[in-house]
C-alpha positions as CSV (number, residue, x, y, z in Angstrom):
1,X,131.3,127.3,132.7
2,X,133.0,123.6,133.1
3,X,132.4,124.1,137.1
4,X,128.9,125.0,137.0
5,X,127.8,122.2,134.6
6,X,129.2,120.2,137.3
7,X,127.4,121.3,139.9
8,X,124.5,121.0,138.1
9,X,124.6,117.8,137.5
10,X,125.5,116.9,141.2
11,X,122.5,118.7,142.5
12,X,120.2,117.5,139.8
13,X,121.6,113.7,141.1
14,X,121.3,114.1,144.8
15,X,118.0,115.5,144.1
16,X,116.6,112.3,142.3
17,X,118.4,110.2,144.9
18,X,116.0,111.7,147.6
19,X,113.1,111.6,145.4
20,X,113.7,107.8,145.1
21,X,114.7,107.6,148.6
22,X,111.3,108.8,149.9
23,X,109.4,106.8,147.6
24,X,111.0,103.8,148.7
25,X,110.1,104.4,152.3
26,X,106.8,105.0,152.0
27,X,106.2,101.7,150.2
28,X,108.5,99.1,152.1
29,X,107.2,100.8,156.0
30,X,104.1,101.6,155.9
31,X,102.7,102.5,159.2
32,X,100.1,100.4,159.8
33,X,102.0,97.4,159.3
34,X,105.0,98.4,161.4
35,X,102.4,99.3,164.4
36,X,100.9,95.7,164.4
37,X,104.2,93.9,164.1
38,X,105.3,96.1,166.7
39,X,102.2,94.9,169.0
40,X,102.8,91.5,167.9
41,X,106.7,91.4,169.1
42,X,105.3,93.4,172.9
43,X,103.0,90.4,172.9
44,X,105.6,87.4,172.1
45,X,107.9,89.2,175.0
46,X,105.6,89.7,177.7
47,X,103.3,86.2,177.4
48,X,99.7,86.1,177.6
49,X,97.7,88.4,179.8
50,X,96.4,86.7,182.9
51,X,92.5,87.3,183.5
């Protein structure tokens, strides 16, 4: 009974670790924001576009 209260436990944990783990990754990178950084750092590297 001892061993199965344990695993319980550790499943229930792990569990709430990934809930929290995809919540915080959906507010610290959110996609728009990476894309135009991202555009912003291709732009610093190669220069300005000729015309």
């Amino acid at each position: 009974m001892k061993r199965s209260c344990k695993l319980y436990r550790i499943l229930v944990f792990f569990s709430i670790l990934l809930i929290f783990a995809c919540v915080t990754i959906n507010i610290y990178f959110p996609a728009e924001k990476v894309e135009s950084v991202a555009g912003e750092i291709v732009e610093d590297i190669r220069g300005p576009n000729p015309e």
